[in-house]
C-alpha positions as protocol buffer text, in pm:
chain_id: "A"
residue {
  index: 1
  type: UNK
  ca { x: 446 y: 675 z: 1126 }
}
residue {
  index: 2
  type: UNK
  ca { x: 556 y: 404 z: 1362 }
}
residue {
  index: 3
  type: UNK
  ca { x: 630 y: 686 z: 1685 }
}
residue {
  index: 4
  type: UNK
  ca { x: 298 y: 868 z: 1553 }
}
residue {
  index: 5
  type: UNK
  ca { x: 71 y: 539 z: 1574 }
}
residue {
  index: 6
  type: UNK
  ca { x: 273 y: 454 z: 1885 }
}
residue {
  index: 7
  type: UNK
  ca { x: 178 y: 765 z: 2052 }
}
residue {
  index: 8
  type: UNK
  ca { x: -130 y: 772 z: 1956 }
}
residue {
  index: 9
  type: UNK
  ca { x: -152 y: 468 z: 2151 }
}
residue {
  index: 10
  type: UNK
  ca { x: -42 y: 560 z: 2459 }
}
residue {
  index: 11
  type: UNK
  ca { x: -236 y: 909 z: 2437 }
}
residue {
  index: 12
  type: UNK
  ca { x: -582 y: 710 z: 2372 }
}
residue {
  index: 13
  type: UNK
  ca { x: -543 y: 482 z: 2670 }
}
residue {
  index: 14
  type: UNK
  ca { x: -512 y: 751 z: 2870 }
}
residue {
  index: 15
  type: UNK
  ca { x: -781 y: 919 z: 2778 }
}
residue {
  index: 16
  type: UNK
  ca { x: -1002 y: 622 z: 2795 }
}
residue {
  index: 17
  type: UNK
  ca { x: -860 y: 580 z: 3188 }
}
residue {
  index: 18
  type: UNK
  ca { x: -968 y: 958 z: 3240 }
}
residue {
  index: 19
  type: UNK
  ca { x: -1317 y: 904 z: 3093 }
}
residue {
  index: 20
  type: UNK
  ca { x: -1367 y: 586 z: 3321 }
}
residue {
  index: 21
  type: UNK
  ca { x: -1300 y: 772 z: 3627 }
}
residue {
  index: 22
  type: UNK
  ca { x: -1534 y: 1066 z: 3511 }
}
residue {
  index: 23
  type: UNK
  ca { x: -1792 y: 803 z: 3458 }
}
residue {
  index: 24
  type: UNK
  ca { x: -1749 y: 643 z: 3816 }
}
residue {
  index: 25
  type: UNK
  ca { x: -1756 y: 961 z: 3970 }
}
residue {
  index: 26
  type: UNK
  ca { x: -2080 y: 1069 z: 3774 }
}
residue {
  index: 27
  type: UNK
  ca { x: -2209 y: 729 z: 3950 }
}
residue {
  index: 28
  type: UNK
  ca { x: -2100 y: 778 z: 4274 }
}
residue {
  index: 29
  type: UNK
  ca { x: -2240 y: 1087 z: 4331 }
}
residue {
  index: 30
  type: UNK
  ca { x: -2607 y: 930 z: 4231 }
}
residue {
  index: 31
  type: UNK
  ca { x: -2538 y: 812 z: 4602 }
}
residue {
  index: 32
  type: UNK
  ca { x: -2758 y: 435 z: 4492 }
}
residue {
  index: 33
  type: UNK
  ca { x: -2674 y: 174 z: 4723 }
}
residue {
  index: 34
  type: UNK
  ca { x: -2748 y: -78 z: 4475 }
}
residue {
  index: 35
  type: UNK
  ca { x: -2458 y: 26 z: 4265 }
}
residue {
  index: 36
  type: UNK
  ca { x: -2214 y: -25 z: 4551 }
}
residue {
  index: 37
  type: UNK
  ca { x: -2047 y: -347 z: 4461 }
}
residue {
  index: 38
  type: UNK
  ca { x: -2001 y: -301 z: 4064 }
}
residue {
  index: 39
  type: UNK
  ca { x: -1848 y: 76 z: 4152 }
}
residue {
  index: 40
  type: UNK
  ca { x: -1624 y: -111 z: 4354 }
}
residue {
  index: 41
  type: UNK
  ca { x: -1539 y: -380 z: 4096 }
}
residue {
  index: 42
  type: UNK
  ca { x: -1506 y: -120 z: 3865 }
}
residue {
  index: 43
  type: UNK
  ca { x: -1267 y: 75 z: 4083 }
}
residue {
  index: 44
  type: UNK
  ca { x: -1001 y: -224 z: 4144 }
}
residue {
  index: 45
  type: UNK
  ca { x: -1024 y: -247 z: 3802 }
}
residue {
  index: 46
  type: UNK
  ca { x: -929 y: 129 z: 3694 }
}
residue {
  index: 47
  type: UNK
  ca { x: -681 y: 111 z: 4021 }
}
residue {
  index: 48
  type: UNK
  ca { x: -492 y: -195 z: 3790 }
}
residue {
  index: 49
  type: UNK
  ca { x: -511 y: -42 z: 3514 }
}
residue {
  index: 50
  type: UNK
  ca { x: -402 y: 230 z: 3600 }
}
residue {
  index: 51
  type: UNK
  ca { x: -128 y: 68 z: 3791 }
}
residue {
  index: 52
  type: UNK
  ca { x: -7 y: -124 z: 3463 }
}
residue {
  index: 53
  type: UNK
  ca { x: -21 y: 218 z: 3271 }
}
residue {
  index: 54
  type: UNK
  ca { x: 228 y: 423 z: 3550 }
}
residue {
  index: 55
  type: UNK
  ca { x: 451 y: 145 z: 3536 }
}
residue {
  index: 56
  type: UNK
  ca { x: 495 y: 128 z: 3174 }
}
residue {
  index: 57
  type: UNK
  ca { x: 532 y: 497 z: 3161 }
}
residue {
  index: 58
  type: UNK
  ca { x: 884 y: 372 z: 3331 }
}
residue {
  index: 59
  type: UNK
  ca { x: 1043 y: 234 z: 3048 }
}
residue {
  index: 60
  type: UNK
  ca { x: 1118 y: 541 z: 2893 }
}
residue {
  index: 61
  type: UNK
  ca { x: 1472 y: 445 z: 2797 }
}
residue {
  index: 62
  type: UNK
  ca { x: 1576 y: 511 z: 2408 }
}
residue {
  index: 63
  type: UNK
  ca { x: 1487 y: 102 z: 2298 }
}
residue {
  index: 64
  type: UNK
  ca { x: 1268 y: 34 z: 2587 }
}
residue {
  index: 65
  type: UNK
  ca { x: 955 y: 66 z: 2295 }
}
residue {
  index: 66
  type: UNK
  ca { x: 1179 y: -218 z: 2076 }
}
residue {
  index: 67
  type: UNK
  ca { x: 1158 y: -581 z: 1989 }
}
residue {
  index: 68
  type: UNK
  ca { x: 1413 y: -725 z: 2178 }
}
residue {
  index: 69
  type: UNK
  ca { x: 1707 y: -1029 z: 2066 }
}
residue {
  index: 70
  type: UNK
  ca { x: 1785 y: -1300 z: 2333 }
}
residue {
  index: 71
  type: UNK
  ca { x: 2066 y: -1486 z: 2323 }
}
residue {
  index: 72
  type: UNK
  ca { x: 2139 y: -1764 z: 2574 }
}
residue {
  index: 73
  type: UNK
  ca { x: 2542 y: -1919 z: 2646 }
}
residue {
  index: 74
  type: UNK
  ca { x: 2644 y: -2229 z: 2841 }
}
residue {
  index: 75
  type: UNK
  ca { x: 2912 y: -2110 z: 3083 }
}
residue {
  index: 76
  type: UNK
  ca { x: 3184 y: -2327 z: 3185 }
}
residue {
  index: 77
  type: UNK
  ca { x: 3027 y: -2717 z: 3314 }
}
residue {
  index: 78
  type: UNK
  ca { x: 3007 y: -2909 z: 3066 }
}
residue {
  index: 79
  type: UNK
  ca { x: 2635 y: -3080 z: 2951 }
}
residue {
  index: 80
  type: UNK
  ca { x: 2506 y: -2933 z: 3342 }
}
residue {
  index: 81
  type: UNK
  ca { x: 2557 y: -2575 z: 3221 }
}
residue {
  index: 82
  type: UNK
  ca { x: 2425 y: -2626 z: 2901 }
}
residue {
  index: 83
  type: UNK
  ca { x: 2153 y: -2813 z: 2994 }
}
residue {
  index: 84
  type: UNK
  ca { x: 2099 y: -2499 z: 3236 }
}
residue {
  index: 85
  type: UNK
  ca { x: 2124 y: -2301 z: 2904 }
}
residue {
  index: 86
  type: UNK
  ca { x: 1850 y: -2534 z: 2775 }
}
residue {
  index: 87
  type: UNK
  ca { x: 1627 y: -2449 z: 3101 }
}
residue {
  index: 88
  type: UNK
  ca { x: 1651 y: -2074 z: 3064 }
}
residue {
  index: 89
  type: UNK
  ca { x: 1514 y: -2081 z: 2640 }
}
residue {
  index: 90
  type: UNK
  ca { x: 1266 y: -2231 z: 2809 }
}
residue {
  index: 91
  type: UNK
  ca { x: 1189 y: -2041 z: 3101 }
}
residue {
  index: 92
  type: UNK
  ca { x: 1191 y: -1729 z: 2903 }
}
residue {
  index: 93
  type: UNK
  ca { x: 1016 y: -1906 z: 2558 }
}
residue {
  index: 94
  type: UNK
  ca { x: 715 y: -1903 z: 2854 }
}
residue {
  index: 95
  type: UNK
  ca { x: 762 y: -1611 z: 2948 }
}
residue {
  index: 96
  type: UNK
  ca { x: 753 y: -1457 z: 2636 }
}
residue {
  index: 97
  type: UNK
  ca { x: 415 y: -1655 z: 2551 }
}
residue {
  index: 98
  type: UNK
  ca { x: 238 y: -1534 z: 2867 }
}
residue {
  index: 99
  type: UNK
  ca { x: 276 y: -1163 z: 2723 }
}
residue {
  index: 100
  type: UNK
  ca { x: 117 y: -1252 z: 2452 }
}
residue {
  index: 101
  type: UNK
  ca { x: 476 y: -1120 z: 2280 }
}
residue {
  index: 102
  type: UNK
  ca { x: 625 y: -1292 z: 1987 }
}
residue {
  index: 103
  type: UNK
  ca { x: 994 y: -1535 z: 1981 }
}
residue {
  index: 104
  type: UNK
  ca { x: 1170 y: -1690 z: 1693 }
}
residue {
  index: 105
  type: UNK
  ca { x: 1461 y: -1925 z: 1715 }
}
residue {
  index: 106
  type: UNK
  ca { x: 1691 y: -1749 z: 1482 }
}
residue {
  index: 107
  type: UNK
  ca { x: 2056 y: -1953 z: 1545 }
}
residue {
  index: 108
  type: UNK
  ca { x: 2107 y: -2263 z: 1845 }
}
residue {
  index: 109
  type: UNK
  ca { x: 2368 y: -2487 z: 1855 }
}
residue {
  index: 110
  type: UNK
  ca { x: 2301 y: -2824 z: 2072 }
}
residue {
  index: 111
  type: UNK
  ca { x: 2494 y: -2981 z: 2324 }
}
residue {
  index: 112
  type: UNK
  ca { x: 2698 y: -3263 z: 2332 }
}
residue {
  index: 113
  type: UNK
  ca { x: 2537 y: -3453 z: 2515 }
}
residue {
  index: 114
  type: UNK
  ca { x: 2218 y: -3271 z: 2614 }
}
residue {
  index: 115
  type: UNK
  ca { x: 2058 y: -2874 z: 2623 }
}
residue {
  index: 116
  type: UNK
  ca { x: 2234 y: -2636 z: 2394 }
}
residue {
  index: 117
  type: UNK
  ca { x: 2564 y: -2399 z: 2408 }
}
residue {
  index: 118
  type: UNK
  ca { x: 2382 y: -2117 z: 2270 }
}
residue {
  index: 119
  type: UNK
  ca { x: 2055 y: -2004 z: 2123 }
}
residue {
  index: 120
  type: UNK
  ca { x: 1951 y: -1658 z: 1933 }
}
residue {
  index: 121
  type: UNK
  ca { x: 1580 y: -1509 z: 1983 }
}
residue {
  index: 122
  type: UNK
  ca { x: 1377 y: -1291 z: 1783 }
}
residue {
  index: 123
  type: UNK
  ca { x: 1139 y: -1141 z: 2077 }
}
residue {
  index: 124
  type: UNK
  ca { x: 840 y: -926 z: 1896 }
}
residue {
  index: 125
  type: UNK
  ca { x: 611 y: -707 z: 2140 }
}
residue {
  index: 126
  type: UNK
  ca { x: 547 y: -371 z: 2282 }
}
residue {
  index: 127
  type: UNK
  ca { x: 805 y: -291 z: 2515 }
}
residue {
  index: 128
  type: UNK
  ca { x: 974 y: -625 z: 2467 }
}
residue {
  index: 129
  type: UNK
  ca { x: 1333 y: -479 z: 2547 }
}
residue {
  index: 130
  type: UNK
  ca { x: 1231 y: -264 z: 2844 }
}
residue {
  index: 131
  type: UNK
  ca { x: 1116 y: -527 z: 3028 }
}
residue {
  index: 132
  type: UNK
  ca { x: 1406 y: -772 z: 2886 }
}
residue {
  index: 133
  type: UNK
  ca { x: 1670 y: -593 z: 2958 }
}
residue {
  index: 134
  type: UNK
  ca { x: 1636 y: -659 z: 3379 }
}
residue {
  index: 135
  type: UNK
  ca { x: 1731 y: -1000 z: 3287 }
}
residue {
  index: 136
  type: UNK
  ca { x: 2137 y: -937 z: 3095 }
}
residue {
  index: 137
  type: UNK
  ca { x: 2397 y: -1106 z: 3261 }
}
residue {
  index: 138
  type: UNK
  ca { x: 2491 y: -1479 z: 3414 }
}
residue {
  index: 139
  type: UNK
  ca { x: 2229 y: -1663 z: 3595 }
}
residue {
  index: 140
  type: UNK
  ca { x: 2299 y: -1934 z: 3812 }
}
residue {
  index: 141
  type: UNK
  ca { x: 2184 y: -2275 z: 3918 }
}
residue {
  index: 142
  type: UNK
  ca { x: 2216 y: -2532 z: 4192 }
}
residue {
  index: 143
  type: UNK
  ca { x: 2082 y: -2811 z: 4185 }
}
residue {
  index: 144
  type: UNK
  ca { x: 2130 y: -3214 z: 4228 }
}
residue {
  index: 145
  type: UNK
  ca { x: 2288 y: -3305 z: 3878 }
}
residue {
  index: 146
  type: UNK
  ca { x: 2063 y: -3541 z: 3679 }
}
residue {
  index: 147
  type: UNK
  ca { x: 2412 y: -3598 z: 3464 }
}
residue {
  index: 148
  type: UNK
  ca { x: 2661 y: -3713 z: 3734 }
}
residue {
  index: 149
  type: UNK
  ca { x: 2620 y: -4100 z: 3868 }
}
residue {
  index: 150
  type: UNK
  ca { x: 2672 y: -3984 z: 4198 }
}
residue {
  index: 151
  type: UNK
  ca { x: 2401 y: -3748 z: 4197 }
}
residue {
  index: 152
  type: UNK
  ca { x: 2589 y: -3505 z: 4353 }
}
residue {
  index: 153
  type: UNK
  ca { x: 2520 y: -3094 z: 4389 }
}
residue {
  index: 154
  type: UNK
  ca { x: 2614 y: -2859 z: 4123 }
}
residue {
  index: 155
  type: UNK
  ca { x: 2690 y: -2511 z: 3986 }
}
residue {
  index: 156
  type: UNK
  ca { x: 2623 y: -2390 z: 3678 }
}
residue {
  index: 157
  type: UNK
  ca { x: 2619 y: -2100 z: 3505 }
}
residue {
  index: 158
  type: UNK
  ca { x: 2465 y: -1923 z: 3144 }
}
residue {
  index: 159
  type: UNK
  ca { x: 2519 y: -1591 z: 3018 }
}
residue {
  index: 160
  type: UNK
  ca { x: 2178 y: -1418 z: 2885 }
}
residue {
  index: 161
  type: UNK
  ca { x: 2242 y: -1124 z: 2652 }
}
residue {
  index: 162
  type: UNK
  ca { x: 1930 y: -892 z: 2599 }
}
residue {
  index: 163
  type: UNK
  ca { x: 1974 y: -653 z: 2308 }
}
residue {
  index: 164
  type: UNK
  ca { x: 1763 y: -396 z: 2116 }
}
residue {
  index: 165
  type: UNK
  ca { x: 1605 y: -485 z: 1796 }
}
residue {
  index: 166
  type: UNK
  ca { x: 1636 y: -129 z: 1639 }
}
residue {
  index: 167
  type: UNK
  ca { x: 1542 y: -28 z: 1326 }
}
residue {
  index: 168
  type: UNK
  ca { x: 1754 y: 159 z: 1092 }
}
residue {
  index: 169
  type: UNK
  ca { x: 1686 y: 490 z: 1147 }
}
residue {
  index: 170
  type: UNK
  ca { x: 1705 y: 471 z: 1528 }
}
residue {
  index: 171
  type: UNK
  ca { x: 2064 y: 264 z: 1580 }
}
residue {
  index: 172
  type: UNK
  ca { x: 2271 y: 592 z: 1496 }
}
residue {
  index: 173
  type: UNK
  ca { x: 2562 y: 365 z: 1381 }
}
residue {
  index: 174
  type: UNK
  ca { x: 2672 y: 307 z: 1045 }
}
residue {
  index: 175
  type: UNK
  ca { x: 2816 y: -14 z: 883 }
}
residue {
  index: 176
  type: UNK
  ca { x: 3013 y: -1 z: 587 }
}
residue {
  index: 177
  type: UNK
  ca { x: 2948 y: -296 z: 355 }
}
residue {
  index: 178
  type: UNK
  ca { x: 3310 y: -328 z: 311 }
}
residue {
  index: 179
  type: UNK
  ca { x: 3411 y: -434 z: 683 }
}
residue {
  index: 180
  type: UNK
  ca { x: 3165 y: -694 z: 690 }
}
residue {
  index: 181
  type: UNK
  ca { x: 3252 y: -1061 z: 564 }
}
residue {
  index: 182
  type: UNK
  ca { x: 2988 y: -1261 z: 511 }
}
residue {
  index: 183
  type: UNK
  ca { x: 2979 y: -1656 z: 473 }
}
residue {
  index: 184
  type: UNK
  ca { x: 2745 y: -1902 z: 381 }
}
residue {
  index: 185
  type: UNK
  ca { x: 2709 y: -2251 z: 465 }
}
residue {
  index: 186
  type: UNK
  ca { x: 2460 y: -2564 z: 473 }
}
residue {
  index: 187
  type: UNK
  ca { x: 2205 y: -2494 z: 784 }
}
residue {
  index: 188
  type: UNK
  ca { x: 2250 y: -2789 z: 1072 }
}
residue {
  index: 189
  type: UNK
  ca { x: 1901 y: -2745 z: 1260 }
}
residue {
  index: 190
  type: UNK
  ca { x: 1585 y: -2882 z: 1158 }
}
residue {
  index: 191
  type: UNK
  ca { x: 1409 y: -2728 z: 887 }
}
residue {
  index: 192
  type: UNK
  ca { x: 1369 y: -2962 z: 645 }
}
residue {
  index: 193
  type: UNK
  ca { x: 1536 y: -3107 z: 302 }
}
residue {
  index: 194
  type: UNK
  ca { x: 1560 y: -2750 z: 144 }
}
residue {
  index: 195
  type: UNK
  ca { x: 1757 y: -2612 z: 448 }
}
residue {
  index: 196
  type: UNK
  ca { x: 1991 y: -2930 z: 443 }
}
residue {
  index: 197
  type: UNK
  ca { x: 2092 y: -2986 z: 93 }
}
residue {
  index: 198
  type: UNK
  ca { x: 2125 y: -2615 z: 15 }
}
residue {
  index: 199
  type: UNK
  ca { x: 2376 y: -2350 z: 165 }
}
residue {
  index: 200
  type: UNK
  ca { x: 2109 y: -2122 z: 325 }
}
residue {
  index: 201
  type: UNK
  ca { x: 2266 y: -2051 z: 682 }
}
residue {
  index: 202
  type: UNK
  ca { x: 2469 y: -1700 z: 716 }
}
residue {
  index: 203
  type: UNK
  ca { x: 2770 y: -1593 z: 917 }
}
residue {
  index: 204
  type: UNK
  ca { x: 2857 y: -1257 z: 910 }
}
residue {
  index: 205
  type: UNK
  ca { x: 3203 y: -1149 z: 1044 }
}
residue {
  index: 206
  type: UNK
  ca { x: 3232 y: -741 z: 1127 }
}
residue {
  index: 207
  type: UNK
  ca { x: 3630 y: -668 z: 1093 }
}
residue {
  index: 208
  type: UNK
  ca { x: 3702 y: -372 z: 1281 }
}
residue {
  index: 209
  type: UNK
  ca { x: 3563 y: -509 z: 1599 }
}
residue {
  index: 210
  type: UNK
  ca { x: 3543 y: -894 z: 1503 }
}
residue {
  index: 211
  type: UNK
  ca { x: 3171 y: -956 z: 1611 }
}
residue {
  index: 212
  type: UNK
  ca { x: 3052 y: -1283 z: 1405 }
}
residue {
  index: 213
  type: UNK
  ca { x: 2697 y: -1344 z: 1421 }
}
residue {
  index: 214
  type: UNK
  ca { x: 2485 y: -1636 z: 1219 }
}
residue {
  index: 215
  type: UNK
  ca { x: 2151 y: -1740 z: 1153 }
}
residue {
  index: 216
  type: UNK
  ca { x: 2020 y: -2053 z: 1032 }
}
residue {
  index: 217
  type: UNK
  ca { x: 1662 y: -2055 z: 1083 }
}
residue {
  index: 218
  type: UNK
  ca { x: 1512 y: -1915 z: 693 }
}
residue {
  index: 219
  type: UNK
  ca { x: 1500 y: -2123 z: 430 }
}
residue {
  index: 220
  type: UNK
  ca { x: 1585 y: -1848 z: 248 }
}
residue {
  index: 221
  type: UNK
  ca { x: 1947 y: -1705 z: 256 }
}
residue {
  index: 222
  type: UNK
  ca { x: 1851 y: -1352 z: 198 }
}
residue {
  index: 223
  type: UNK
  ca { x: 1607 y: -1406 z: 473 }
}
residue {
  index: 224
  type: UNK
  ca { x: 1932 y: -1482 z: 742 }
}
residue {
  index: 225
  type: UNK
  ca { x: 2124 y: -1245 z: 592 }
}
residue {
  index: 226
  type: UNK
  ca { x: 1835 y: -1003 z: 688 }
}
residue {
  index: 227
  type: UNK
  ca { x: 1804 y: -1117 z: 1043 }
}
residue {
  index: 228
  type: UNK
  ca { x: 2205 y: -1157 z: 1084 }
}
residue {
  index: 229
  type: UNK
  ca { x: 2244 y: -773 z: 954 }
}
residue {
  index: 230
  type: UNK
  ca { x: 2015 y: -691 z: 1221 }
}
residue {
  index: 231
  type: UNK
  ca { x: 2164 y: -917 z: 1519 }
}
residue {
  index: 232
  type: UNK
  ca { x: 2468 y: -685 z: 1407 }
}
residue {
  index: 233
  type: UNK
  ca { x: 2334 y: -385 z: 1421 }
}
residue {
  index: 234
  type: UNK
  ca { x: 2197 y: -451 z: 1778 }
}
residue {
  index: 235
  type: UNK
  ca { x: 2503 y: -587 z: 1915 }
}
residue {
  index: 236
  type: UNK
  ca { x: 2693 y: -276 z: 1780 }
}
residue {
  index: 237
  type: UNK
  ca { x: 2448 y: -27 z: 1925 }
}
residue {
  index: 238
  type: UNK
  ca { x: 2513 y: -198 z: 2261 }
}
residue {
  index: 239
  type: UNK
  ca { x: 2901 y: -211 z: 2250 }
}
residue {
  index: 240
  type: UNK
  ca { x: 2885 y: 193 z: 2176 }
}
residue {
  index: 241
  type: UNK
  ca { x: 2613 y: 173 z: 2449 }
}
residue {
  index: 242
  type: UNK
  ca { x: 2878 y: -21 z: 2705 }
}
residue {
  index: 243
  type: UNK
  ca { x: 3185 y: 163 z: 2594 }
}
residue {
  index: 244
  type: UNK
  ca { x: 3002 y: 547 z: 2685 }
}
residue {
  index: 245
  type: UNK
  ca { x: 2910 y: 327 z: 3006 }
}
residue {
  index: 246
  type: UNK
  ca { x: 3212 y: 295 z: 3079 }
}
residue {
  index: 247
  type: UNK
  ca { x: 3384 y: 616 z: 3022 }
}
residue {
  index: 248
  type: UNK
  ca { x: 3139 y: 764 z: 3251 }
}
residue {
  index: 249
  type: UNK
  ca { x: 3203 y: 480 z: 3523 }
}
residue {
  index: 250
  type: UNK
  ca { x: 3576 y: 545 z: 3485 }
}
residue {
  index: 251
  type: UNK
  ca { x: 3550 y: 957 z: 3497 }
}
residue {
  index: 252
  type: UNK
  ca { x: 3341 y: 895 z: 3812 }
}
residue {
  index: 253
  type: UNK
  ca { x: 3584 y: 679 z: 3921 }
}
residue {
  index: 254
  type: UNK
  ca { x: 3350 y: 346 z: 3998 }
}
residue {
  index: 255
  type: UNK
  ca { x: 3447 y: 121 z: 3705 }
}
residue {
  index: 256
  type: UNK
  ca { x: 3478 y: -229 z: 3791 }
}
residue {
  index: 257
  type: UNK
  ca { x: 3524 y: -469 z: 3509 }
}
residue {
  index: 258
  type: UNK
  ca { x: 3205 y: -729 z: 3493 }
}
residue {
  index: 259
  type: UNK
  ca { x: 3304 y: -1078 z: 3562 }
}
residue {
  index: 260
  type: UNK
  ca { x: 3188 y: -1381 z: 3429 }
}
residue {
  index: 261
  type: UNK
  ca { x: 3074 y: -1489 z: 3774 }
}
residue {
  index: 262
  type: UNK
  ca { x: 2863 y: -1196 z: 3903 }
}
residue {
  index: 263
  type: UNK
  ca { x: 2559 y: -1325 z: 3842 }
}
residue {
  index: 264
  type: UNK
  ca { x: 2234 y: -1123 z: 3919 }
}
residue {
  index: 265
  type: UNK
  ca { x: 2016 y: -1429 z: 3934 }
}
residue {
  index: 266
  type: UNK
  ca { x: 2040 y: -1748 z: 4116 }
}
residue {
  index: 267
  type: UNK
  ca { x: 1813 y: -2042 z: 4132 }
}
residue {
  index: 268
  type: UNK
  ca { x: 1851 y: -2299 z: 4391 }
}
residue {
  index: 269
  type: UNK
  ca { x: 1678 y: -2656 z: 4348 }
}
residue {
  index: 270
  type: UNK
  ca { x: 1857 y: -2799 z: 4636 }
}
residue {
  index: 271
  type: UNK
  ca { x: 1877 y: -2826 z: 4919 }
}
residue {
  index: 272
  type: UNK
  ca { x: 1587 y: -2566 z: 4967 }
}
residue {
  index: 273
  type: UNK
  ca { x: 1383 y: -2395 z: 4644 }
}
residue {
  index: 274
  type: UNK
  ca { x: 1470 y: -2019 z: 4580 }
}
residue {
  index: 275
  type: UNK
  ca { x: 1535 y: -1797 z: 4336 }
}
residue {
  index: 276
  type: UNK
  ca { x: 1712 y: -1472 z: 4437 }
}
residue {
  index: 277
  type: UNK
  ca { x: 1747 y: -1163 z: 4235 }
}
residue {
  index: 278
  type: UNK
  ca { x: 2169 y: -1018 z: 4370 }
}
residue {
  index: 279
  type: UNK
  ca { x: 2046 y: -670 z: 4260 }
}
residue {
  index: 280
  type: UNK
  ca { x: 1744 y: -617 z: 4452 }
}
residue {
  index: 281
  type: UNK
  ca { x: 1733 y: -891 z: 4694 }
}
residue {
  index: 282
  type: UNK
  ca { x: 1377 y: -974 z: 4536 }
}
residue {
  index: 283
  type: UNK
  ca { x: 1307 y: -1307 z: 4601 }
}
residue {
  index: 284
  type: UNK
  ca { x: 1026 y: -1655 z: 4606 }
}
residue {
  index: 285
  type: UNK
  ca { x: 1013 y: -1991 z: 4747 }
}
residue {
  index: 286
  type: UNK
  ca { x: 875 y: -2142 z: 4468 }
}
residue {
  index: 287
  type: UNK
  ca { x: 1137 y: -2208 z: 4189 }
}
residue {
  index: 288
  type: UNK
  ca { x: 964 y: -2434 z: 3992 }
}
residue {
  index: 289
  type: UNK
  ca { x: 703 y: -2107 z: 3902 }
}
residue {
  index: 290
  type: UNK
  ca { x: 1000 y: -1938 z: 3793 }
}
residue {
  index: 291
  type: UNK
  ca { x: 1142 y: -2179 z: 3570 }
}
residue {
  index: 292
  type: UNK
  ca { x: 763 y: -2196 z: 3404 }
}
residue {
  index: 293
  type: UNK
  ca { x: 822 y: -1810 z: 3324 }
}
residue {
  index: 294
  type: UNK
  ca { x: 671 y: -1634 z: 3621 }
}
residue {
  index: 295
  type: UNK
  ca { x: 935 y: -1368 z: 3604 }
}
residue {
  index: 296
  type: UNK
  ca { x: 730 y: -1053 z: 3611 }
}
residue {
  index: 297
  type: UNK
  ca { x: 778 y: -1028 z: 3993 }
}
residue {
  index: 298
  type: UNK
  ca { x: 1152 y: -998 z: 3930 }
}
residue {
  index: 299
  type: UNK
  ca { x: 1137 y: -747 z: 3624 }
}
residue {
  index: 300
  type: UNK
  ca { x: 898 y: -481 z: 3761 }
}
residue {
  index: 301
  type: UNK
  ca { x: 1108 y: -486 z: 4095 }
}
residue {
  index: 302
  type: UNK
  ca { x: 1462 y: -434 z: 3888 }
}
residue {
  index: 303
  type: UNK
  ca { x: 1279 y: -148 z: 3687 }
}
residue {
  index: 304
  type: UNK
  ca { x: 1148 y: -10 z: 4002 }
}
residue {
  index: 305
  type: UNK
  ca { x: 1476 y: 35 z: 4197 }
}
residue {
  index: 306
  type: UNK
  ca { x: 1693 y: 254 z: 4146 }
}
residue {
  index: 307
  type: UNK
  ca { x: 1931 y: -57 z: 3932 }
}
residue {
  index: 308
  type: UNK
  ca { x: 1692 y: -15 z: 3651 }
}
residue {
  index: 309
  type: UNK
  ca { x: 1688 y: 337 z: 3552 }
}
């Protein structure tokens, strides 16, 4: 029912594009000079539209149509890097708002000293993954360092992860209830009393490939056991994903193992603004848009080359 009602979706709007440019036409040929500038208002407005539609008829991949799970890492740097990692929840957290899409915090764990080492999302909207997925891998910052006394320049780095959020029937993997440990223990984010006095928070451990994921967020433990079964599921469905990836690289013989440093992304606060996408050489002067969640510029030009197919 959900492909049908999802079809049926995409089928209707374009039908309802078709009948608008019947409807134009009809009025265009009345030849009324009076009509000239709403025809014309009308057409930039089909032309967009129309626009929006083609390009989402790109992200035809096999989870492009999923909810999508975020998950943000300090990389070596100390409190710079994870106060980097801090910057990108953010940046995204906007991002995600300006769709009109859906995110809950599902598992974070704070810095020392400030920002966070790493932070799960729950990302709810139509095509949430597809246009996600341009942004897995490290991303990199430069910038004056509000943390060091001499105020001097720094690098630091965050891994993002971007996985599917598939449902049961579509993640073709199976997980035996027996290979997966599962923990519980008291929650240490805000949530209130209930989630600190009782032992609500859930680590599961899967043994034959030793993934652990957790989630803290529910009051309820049933409620992160839910969410954690389905971090798992998604993070198995890409490690079959990357390890056909990689057989194919290696029978074409163009593997090359992905380092922590090859970052797709980097930001630059000083001593010029820029952000710079490595993969498509997409860039803008204005960083401080970026970091606010204008990222659509670098997502539709990733799925557009030839990188995002």
């Amino acid at each position: 029912m959900k492909t049908v009602s999802s079809l049926r979706d995409e089928v209707d709007a374009w039908a309802s594009i078709k009948q608008q440019l019947h409807d134009l036409t009809d009025l265009v040929t009345l030849g009324d000079e009076s009509l000239r500038d709403d025809l014309e208002a009308e057409t930039k407005k089909l032309e967009a539209d129309l626009e929006k539609r083609a390009f989402a008829a790109m992200l035809s991949g096999p989870f492009d149509h999923d909810d999508a799970i975020l998950a943000i890492h300090a990389g070596a740097g100390g409190t710079d890097s994870q106060d980097w990692a801090e910057m990108l929840q953010r940046m995204y957290l906007r991002w995600i708002e300006s769709r009109g899409f859906t995110a809950e915090i599902l598992d974070s764990t704070p810095g020392e000293e400030a920002g966070i080492k790493s932070v799960t999302i729950a990302v709810g909207g139509r095509y949430a993954f597809g246009y996600m997925r341009s942004e897995k891998a490290v991303h990199r910052l430069v910038r004056l360092s509000p943390f060091d006394a001499a105020h001097r320049r720094h690098t630091s780095f965050a891994l993002v992860e971007v996985l599917p959020q598939v449902s049961m029937d579509e993640a073709d993997v199976e997980i035996n209830p027996g290979d997966v440990k599962m923990d519980v223990f008291r929650s240490s984010g805000a949530g209130g009393q209930n989630v600190q006095k009782n032992a609500t928070a859930v680590r599961l451990t899967h043994i034959p490939t030793g993934i652990v994921v957790t989630c803290q967020n529910e009051r309820s433990q049933t409620q992160n056991r839910e969410f954690a079964m389905r971090i798992l599921r998604a993070r198995l469905v890409e490690l079959r994903r990357a390890e056909k990836e990689e057989e194919r690289a290696v029978l074409r013989g163009e593997y090359t193992k992905a380092e922590w440093g090859s970052q797709i992304r980097s930001y630059v606060l000083h001593p010029y603004q820029m952000v710079k996408d490595h993969r498509t050489d997409f860039q803008v002067g204005s960083a401080q848009a970026v970091l606010d969640g204008d990222l659509d510029g670098f997502m539709e030009d990733y799925l557009k080359s030839g990188e995002g197919k």
